[in-house]
MISE-549330 format. One record per residue (C-alpha): z, x, y; residue in three letters. Coordinates in Angstrom, 3 decimals. Layout:
@Z:Z&X:X&Y:Y&type:Ala
...
# end
This chain:
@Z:-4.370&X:-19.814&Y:-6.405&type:Unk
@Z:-3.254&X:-18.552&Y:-10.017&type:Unk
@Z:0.186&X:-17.892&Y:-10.562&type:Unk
@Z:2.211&X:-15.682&Y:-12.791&type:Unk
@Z:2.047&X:-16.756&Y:-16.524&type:Unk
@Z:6.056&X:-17.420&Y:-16.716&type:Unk
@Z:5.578&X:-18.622&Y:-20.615&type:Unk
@Z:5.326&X:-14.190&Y:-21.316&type:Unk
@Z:9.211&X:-13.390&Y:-19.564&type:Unk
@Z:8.263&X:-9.580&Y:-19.922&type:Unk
@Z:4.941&X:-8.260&Y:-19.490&type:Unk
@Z:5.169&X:-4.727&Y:-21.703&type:Unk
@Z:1.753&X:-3.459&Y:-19.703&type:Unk
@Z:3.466&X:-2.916&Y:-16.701&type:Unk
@Z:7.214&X:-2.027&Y:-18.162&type:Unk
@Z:5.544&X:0.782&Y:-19.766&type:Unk
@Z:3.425&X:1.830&Y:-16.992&type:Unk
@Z:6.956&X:1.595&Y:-14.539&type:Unk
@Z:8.652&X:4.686&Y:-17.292&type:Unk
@Z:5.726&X:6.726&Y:-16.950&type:Unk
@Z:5.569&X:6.696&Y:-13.564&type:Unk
@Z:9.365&X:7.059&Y:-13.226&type:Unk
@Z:9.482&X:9.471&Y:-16.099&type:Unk
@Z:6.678&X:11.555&Y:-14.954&type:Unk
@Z:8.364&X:11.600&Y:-11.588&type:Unk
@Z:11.847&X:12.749&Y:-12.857&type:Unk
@Z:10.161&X:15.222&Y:-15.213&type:Unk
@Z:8.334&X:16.794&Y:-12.337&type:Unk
@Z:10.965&X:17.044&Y:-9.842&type:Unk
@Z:13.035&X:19.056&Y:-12.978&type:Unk
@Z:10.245&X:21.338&Y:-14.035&type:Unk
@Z:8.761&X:21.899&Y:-11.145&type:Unk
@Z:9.557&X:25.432&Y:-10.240&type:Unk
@Z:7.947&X:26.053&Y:-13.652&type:Unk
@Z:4.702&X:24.483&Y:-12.625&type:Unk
@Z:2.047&X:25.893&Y:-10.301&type:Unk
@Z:2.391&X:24.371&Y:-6.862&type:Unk
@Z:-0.694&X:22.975&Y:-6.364&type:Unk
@Z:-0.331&X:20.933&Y:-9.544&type:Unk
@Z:3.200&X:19.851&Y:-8.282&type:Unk
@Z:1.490&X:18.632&Y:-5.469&type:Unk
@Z:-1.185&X:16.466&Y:-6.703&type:Unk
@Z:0.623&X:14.805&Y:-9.858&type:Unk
@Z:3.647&X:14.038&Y:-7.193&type:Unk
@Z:1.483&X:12.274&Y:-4.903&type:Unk
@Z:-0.447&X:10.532&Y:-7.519&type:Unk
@Z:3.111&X:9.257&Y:-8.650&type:Unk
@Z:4.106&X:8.242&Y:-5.372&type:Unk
@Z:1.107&X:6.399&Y:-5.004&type:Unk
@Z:1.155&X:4.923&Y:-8.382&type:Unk
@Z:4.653&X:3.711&Y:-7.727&type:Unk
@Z:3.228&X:2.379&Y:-4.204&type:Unk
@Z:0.844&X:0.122&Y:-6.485&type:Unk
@Z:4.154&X:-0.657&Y:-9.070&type:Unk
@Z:6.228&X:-1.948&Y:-6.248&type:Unk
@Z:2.897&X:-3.871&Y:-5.297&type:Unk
@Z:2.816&X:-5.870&Y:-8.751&type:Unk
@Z:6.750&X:-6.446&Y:-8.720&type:Unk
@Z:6.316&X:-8.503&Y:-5.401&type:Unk
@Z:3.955&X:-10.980&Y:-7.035&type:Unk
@Z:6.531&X:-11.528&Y:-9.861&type:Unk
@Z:6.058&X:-8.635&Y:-12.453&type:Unk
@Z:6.591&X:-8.087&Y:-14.821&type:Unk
@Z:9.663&X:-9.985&Y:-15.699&type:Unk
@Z:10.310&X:-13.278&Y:-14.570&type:Unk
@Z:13.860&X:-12.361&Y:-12.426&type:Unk
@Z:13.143&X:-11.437&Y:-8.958&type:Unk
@Z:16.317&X:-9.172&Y:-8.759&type:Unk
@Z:15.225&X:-7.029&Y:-12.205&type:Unk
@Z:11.547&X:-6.663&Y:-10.270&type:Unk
@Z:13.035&X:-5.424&Y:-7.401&type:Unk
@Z:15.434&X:-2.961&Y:-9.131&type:Unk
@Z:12.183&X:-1.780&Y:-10.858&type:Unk
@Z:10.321&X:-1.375&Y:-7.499&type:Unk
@Z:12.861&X:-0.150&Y:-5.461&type:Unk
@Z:13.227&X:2.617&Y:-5.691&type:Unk
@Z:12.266&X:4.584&Y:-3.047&type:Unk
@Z:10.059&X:7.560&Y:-3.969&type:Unk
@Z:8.613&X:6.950&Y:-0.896&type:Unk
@Z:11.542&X:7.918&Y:1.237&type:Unk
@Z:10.837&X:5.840&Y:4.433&type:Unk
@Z:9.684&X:1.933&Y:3.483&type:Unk
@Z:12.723&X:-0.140&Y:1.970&type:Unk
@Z:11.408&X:-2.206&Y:-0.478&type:Unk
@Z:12.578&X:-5.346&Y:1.587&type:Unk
@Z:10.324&X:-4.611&Y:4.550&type:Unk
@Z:7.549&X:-3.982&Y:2.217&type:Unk
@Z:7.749&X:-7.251&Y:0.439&type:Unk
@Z:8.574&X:-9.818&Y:3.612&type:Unk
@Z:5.819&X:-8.082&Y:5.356&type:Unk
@Z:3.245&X:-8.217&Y:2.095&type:Unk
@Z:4.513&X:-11.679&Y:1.262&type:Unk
@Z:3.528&X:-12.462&Y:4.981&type:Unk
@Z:0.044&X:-11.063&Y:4.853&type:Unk
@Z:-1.079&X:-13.352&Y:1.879&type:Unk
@Z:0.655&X:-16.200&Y:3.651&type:Unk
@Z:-1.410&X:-15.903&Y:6.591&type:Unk
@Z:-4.932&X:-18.073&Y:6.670&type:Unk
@Z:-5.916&X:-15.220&Y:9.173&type:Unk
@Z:-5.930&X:-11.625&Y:7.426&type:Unk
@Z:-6.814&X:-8.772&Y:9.625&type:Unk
@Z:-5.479&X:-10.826&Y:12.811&type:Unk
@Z:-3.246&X:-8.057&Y:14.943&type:Unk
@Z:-0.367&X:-10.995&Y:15.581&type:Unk
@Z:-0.534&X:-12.973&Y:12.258&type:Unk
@Z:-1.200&X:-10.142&Y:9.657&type:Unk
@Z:1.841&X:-7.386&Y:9.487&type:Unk
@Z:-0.389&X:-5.181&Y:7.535&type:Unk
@Z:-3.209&X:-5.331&Y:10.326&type:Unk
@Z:-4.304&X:-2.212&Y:11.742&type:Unk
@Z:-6.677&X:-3.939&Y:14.051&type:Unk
@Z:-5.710&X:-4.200&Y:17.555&type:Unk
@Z:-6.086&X:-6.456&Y:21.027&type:Unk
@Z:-7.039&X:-6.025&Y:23.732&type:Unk
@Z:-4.799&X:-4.419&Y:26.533&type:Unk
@Z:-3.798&X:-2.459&Y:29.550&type:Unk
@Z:-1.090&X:0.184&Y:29.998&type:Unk
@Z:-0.154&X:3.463&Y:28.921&type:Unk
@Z:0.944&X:1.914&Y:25.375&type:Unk
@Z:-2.004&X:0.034&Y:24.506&type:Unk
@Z:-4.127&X:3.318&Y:25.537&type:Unk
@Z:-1.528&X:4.968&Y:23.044&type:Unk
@Z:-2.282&X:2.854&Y:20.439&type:Unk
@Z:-6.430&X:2.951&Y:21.320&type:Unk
@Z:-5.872&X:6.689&Y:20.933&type:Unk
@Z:-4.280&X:6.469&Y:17.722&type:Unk
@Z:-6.745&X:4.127&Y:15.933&type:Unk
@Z:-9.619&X:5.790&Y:17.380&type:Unk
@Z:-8.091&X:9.116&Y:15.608&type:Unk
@Z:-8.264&X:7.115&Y:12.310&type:Unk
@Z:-11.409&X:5.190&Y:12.426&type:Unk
@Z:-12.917&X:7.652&Y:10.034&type:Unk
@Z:-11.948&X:7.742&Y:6.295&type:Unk
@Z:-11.257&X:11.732&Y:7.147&type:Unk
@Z:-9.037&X:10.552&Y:9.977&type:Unk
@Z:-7.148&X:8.266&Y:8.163&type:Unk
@Z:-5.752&X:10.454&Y:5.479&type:Unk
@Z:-4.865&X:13.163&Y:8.035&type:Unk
@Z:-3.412&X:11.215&Y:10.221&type:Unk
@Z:-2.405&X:7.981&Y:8.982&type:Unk
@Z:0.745&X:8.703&Y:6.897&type:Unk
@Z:2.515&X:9.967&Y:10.128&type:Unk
@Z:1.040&X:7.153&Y:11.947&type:Unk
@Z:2.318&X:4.899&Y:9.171&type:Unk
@Z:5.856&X:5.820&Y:8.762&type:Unk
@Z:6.165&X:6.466&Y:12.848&type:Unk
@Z:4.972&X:2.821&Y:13.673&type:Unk
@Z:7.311&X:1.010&Y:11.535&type:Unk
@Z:9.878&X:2.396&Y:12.232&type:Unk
@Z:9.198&X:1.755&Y:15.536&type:Unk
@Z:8.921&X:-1.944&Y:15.106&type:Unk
@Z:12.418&X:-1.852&Y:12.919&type:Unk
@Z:14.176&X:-0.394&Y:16.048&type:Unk
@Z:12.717&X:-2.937&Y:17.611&type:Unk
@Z:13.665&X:-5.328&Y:15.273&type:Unk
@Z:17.200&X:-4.277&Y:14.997&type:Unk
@Z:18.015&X:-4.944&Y:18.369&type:Unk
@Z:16.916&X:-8.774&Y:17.798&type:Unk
@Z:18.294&X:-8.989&Y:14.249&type:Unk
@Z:20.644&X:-6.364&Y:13.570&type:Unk
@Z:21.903&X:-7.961&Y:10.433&type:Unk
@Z:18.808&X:-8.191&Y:8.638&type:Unk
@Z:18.113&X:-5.367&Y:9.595&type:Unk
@Z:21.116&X:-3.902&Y:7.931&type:Unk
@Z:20.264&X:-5.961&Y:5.086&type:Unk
@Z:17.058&X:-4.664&Y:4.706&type:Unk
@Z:18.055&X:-0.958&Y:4.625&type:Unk
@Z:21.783&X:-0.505&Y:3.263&type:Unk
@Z:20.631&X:-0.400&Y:0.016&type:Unk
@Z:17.626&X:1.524&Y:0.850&type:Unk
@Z:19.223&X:4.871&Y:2.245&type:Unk
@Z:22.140&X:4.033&Y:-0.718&type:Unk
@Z:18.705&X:5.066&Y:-2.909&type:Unk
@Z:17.310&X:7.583&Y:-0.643&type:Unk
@Z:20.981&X:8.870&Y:-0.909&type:Unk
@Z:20.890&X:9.166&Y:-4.596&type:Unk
@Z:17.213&X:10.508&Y:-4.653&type:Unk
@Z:18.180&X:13.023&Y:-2.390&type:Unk
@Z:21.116&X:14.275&Y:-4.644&type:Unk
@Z:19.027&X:14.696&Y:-7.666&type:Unk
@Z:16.086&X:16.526&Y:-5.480&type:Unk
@Z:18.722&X:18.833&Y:-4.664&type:Unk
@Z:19.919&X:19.737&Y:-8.303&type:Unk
@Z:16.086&X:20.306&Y:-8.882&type:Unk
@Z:16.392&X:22.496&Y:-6.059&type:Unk
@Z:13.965&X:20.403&Y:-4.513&type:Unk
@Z:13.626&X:21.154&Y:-0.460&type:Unk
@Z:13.526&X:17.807&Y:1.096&type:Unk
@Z:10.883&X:19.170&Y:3.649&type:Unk
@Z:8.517&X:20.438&Y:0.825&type:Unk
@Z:8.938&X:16.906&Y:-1.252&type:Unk
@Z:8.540&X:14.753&Y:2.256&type:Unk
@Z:5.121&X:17.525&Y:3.031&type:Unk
@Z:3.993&X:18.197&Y:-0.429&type:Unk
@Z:4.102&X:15.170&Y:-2.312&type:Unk
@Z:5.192&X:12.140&Y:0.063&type:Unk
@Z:2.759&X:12.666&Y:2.817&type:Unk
@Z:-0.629&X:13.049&Y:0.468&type:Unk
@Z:1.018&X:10.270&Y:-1.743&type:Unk
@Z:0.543&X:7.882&Y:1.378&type:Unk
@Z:-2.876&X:9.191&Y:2.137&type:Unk
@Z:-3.889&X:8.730&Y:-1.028&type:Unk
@Z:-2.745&X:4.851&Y:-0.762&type:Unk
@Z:-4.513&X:4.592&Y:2.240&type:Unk
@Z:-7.944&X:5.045&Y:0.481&type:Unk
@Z:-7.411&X:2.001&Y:-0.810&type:Unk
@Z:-6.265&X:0.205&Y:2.299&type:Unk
@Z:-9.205&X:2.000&Y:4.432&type:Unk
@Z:-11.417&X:-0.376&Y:3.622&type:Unk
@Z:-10.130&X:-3.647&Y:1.595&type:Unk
@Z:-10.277&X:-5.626&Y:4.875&type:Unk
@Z:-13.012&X:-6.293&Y:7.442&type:Unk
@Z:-12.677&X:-8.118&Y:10.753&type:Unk
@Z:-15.521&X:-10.431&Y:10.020&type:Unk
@Z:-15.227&X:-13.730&Y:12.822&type:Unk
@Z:-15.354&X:-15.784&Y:9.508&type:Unk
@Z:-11.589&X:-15.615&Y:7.845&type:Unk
@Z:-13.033&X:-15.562&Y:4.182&type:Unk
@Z:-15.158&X:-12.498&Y:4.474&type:Unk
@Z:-12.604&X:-10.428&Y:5.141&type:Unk
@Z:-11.426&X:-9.282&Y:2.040&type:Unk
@Z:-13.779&X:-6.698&Y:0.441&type:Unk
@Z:-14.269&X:-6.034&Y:-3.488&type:Unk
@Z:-14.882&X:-2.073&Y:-5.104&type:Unk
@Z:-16.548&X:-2.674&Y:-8.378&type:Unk
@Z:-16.356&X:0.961&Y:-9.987&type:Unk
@Z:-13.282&X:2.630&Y:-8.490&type:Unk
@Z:-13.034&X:5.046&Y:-11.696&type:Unk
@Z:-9.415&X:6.504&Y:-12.038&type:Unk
@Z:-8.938&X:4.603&Y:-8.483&type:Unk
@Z:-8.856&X:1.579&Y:-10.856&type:Unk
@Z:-5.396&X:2.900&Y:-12.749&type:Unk
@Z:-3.700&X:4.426&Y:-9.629&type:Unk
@Z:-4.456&X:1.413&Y:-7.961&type:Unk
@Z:-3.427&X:-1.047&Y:-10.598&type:Unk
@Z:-6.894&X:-2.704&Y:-9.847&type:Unk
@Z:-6.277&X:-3.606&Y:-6.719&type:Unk
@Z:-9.463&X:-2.424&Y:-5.695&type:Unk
@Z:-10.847&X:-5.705&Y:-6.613&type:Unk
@Z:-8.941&X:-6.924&Y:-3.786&type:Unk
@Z:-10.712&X:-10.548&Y:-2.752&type:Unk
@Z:-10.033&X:-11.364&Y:-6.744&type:Unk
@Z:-6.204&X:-10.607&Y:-5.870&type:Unk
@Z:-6.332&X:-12.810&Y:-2.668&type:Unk
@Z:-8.015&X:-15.089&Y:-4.389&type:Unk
@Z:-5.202&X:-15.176&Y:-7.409&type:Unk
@Z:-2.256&X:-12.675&Y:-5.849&type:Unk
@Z:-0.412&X:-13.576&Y:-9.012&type:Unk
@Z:-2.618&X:-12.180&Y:-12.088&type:Unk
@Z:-0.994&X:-9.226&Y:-13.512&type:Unk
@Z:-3.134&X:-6.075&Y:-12.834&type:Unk
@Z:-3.983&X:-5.881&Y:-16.322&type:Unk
@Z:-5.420&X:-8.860&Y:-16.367&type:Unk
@Z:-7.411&X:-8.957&Y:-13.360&type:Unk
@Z:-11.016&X:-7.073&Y:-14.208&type:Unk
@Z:-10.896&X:-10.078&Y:-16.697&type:Unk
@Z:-10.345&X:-12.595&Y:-14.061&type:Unk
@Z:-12.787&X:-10.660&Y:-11.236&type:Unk
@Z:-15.637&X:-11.053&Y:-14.249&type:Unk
@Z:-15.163&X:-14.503&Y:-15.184&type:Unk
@Z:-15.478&X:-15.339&Y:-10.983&type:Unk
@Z:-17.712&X:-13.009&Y:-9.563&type:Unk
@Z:-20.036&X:-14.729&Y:-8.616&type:Unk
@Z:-17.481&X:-17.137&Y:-6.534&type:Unk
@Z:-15.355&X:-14.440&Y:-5.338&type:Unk
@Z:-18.511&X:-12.515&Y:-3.545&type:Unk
@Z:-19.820&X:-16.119&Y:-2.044&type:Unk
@Z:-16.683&X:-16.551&Y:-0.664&type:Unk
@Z:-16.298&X:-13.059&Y:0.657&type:Unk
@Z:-19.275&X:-13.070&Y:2.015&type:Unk
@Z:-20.626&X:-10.460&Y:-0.149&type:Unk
@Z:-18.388&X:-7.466&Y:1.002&type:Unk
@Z:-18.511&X:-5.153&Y:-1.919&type:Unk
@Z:-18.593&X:-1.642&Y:-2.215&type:Unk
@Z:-20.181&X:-0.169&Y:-5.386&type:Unk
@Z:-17.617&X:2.948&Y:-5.222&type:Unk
@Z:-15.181&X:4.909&Y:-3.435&type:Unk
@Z:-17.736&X:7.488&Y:-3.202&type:Unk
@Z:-19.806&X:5.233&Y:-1.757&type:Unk
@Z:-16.791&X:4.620&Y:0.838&type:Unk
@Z:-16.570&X:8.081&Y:1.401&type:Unk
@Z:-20.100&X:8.844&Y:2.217&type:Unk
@Z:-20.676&X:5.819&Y:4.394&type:Unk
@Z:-17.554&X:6.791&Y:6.526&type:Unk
@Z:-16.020&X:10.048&Y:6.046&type:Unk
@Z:-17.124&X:10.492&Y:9.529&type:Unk
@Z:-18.174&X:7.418&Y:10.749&type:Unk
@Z:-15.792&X:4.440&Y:11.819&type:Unk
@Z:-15.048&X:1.986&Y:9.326&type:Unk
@Z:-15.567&X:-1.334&Y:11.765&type:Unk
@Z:-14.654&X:-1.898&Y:15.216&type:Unk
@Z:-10.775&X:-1.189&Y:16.634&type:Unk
@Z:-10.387&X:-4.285&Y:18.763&type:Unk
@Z:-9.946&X:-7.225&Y:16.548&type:Unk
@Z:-12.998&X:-9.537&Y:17.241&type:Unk
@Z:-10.885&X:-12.329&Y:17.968&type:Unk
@Z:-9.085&X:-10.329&Y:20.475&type:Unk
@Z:-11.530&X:-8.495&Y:22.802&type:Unk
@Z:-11.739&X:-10.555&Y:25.628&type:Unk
# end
C-alpha cells in the first residue's frame, strides 16, 4: 500500500484546486441572482460534488502533512448534512476492512442481508428503487442523507459524546454557512433543492458502480478508464481499484500510478473495468447494477 509522499509538506495541486472550488462556491452564492438559474444550478452542484471529492483527498493526508489543517480544508460543510468526522471514521473504516461491499463490515455498503420484518422489507423497497443508475440519482440523495442520520440517532443514544463530538463543530459551520447564504439572499430550501441535492446525485455516479459484490473480496473494486470531465470532478477516483490498491497517492498523481500497474491492478480485480461512464449509463440506466442481497448474506 503506497503512502503519502511526506518529503513534499504542501502539495500546491490540490491547495489550488481547494480555492477554486471554495472561491467558485462563494462567488456563486454572491452573484447568483445575476446568473440564470439553471446555470446556478449545475455549477453549484458540480462544486458540491467537487468539494465531496476535496474532502475525499484530505482524509488520505492531503495535501499538507497536518491532519488538523486537512480537515479545516475539508470541512467545511457545503454539503449541509455529513460532518466531516462521520465521513472520515466511516471512509477510514471502509479501506480498513479486508471485506468491501460486506453490509456489516463496510459503512459505505449499500448491499444488504437477508431479513424478515417490516424494516428489512423497507429497506428491500428502497434499494430495489435504486438498483438502476436512473433510480439512484433520483432517489438516492434523500435516501442518503435520511439513512445516516438514522444510524447517528441511533448512535447517539449509545455514544452520546462522540456523537456530540462529531457534530458541534459541524452545525457551528452549517451555522456560519447559513449566515452568509442569507446575505446572498440565498433561500436555504432552494440551495438544499437546487444545488445540494443534484450535487449528491452527481457523487453518486461515481459510487453507482465502483464496487461489485463479487464472492471473491479482490474483485470488488471496479476501474473506469475514460471518465472525461468525470476524471476532474472526481479527482480520479474513477480509477478506484488503483486507489484501494494505494489510498494514499495524491489524485494528481494517480493516472500515473494506474498506468505503470495496470496490468496488476485488473488481475487483481478480476478484470472489472468499465471503458466509460457512458458505457455505465447505457448498460444500466434501467437495468440493476448487481444483485441487492449481498452474496454472502442470502441465505
Amino acid at each position: 500500500m503506497a503512502e503519502r509522499d511526506c518529503s513534499r509538506p504542501i502539495e500546491w495541486p490540490t491547495m489550488i484546486l481547494a480555492a477554486i472550488i471554495y472561491g467558485g462556491w462563494a462567488g456563486l452564492t454572491w452573484y447568483h441572482d445575476r446568473l440564470p438559474t439553471l446555470l446556478v444550478v449545475l455549477a453549484g452542484a458540480w462544486l458540491i460534488a467537487w468539494q465531496g471529492s476535496l474532502q475525499h483527498e484530505t482524509i488520505h493526508g492531503h495535501p499538507t502533512t497536518s491532519a488538523m489543517l486537512n480537515a479545516l480544508i475539508g470541512g467545511i460543510p457545503l454539503s449541509l448534512w455529513l460532518p466531516y468526522a462521520c465521513y472520515r471514521r466511516d471512509h477510514i473504516a471502509h479501506h480498513a476492512t479486508d471485506r468491501v461491499t460486506d453490509p456489516f463490515d463496510d459503512p459505505e455498503s449499500r448491499y444488504l442481508a437477508s431479513g424478515t420484518g417490516p424494516a428489512a422489507m423497507m429497506r428491500m423497497a428502497s434499494a430495489r428503487m435504486q438498483a438502476t443508475l436512473a433510480g439512484r440519482l433520483l432517489f438516492g440523495p434523500i435516501d442518503v442523507v435520511l439513512r445516516f442520520l438514522a444510524a447517528e440517532v441511533r448512535r447517539a443514544m449509545r455514544q452520546p459524546r462522540a456523537v456530540a463530538g462529531d457534530w458541534a463543530p459541524h452545525l457551528v459551520g452549517v451555522a456560519l454557512l447559513l449566515a452568509w447564504l442569507s446575505v446572498c439572499r440565498i433561500g436555504i430550501g432552494f440551495y438544499a433543492v437546487a444545488m445540494v441535492y443534484p450535487g449528491i446525485a452527481l457523487t453518486l455516479v461515481r459510487s453507482f458502480a465502483e464496487h461489485r459484490a463479487a464472492r471473491e473480496p479482490d474483485h470488488r473494486v471496479a476501474v473506469v478508464e475514460r471518465a472525461g470531465p468525470f476524471a476532474l470532478l472526481f479527482l480520479n477516483n474513477n480509477l478506484h481499484a488503483a486507489h484501494h490498491r494505494a489510498p494514499g497517492v495524491a489524485w494528481f498523481r494517480l493516472p500515473a500510478f494506474y498506468r505503470r500497474h495496470r496490468g496488476t491492478i485488473l488481475a487483481e480485480n478480476g478484470g472489472l473495468l468499465y471503458r466509460g461512464y457512458g458505457e455505465i449509463v447505457r448498460r444500466y440506466w434501467r437495468r440493476p447494477h448487481d444483485v441487492i442481497l449481498h452474496p454472502d448474506w442470502q441465505a
